[in-house]
C-alpha positions, 0 to 999 in steps of 0.5 A, spaced: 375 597 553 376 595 546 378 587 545 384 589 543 386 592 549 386 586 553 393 584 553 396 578 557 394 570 558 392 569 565 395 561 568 391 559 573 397 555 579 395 550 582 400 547 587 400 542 593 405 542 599 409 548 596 410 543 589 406 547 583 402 542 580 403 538 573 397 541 570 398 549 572 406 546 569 403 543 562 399 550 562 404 555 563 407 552 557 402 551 553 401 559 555 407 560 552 406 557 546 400 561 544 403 568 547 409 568 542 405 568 537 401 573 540 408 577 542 404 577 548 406 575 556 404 569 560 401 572 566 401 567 572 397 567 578 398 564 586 394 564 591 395 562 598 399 563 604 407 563 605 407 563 597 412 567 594 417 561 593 412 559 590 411 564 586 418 565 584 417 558 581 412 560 576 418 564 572 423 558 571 416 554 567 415 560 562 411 566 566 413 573 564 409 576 569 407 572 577 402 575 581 401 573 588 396 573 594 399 572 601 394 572 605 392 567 611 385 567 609 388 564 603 391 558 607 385 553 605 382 553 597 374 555 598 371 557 593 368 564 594 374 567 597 379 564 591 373 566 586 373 573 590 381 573 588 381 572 581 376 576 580 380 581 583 385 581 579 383 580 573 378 586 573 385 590 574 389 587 569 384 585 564 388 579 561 385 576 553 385 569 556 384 566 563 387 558 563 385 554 569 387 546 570 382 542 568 382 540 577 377 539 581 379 545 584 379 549 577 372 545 576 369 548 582 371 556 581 371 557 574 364 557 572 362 561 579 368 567 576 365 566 569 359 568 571 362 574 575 366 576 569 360 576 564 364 571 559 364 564 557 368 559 559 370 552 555 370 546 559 375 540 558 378 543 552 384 538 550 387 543 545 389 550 545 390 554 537 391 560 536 385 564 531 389 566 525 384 571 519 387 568 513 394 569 509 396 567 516 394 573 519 394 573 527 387 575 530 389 582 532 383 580 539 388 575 540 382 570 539 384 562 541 380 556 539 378 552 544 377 544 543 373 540 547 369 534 546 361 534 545 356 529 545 359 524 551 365 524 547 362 522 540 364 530 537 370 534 537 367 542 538 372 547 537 369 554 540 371 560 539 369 567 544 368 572 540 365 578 544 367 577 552 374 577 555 377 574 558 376 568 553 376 562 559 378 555 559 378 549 564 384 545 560 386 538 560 393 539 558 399 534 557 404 538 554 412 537 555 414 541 561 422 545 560 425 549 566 429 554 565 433 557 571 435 562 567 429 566 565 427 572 569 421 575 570 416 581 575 413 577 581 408 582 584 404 582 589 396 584 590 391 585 595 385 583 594 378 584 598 377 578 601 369 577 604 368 573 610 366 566 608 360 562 609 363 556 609 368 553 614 373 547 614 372 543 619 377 538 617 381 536 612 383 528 608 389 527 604 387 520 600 393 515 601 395 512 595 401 507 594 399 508 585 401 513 581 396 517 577 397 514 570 398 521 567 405 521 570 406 514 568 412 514 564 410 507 561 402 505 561 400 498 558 392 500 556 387 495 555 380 496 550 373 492 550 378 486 545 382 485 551 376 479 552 374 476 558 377 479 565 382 474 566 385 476 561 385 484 562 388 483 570 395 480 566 395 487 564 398 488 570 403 483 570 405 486 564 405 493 567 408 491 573 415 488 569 415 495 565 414 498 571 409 502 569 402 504 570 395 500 566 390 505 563 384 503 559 378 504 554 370 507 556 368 500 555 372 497 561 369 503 566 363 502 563 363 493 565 367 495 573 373 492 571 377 499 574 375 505 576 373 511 573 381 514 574 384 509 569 381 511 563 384 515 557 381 519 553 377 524 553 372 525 558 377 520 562 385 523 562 390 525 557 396 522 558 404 522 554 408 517 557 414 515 554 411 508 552 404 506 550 401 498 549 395 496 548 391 491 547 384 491 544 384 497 543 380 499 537 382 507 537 375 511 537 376 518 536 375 519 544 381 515 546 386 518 541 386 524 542 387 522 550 394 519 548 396 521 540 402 524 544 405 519 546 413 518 545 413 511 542 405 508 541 405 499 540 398 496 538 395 490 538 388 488 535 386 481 531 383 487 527 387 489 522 383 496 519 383 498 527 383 505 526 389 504 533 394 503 527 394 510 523 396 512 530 402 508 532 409 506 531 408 499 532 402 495 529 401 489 531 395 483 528 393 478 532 390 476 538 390 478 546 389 471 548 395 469 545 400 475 543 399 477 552 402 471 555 408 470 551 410 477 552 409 477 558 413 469 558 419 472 554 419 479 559 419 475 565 425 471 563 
């Protein structure tokens, strides 16, 4: 096949307890965006048992095409058997682009079927842009350039797949999400050739967790390495707790064991786009930014009047966390 015969950009859904996942969502509409320029369909693919809901779902968020899998071997996620599916349909279909939320899931399966399909696959992109060849002439291979951090985060790549399709990224979205019960589409259904596993599940442990992930949080208080000591770090809570919102820090703060891994904002941690955004002492490397540009309503504090934090926020403020953090939290509590 000729790089122009490959038509259609693949979304990968993810869901759990019949609810499509925030990621496969933010996909689907990222899908969208580039398949218009494109004049192209956004294709999406479910896999499971019991699913068509599911599938029905996909429509709503920007889909075009829905393909399902409905099959009781599908019930749980093992990677040989989702690989076997993907690879299945993708090779009947031949699609320009395969999208998988940057997941675990997507994680694990994504660069075994990369493999399999004798293409490339861009790992944690934070951005998707469409290829143009000039004068604003759109790629006619529908060629899509692929961002993502390099380098433990001190580089930004954009990566381009020039002679494999499907162009494959694992991608850490964080676009608006719109529903639109009026939009029809084709759900289809396929019957993939499923092997018999090497692995069984002997059983499986849902984590119980009372937090929000911070990626959903509508309002997020986020410290950096000019936060100072850990004691004053831990009000950051306070101050979340009277917005009711979320605390999400730096690198630097992982980095010293003040939280852990899952808090963190920015490149290799989460990209998130919450209504609010505060921090306090973060400095604004690049890594950082590009995990919350997006964010509605950006304030910052920093005793640094040339942190580079201030070219990206609505609100800036000068001075320093010790002194600025208690009479905010002071004046709010009352």
């Amino acid at each position: 096949m000729k790089l122009t015969d490959y038509k259609g950009i693949l979304v990968y859904i993810e869901y759990e307890n019949k609810n499509i996942c925030q990621i496969s969502l933010e996909l689907l509409q990222e899908a969208r965006i580039l398949a218009d320029i494109f004049y192209d369909d956004v294709i999406a693919v479910v896999l499971g048992y019991n699913i068509k809901d599911i599938a029905d779902q996909c429509i709503y968020y920007g889909a075009d095409i829905v393909w399902y899998a409905d099959d009781i071997l599908l019930e749980e996620y093992l990677t040989e058997r989702y690989t076997d599916a993907l690879e299945f349909l993708v090779k009947k279909i031949g699609p320009s682009s395969l999208l998988i939320g940057s997941s675990y899931q997507g994680r694990d399966f994504a660069p075994r079927l990369a493999i399999r399909l004798g293409t490339g696959l861009t790992a944690d992109c934070t951005e998707l842009g469409v290829k143009f060849l000039g004068d604003g002439i759109v790629d006619p291979n529908r060629g899509i350039l692929m961002t993502r951090p390099t380098y433990g985060g001190n580089l930004i790549a954009t990566i381009v797949c020039e002679n494999h399709r499907p162009q494959m990224a694992t991608v850490r979205s964080s676009m608006k999400v719109i529903k639109d019960i009026t939009r029809e589409g084709l759900v289809k259904e396929f019957f993939p050739l499923l092997k018999k596993s090497r692995v069984k599940i002997l059983e499986t442990i849902i984590e119980k967790t009372t937090e929000k992930i911070i990626s959903e949080e509508s309002v997020l208080v986020v410290g950096g390495n000019g936060v100072g000591s850990e004691s004053m770090f831990k009000e950051l809570y306070s101050l979340a707790k009277i917005l009711n919102g979320g605390v999400g820090v730096t690198r630097t703060l992982v980095e010293k064991k003040w939280v852990d891994h899952s808090r963190q904002i920015g490149q290799t941690g989460t990209t998130v786009r919450p209504e609010l955004y505060i921090s306090f002492g973060v400095l604004g490397a690049i890594q950082h930014i590009t995990g919350m540009e997006n964010s509605n309503f950006i304030i910052s504090i920093n005793k640094d009047r040339n942190a580079p934090v201030f070219k990206f926020s609505h609100v800036g403020i000068v001075g320093s966390v010790e002194k600025i953090l208690p009479r905010l939290i002071d004046r709010l509590s009352k």
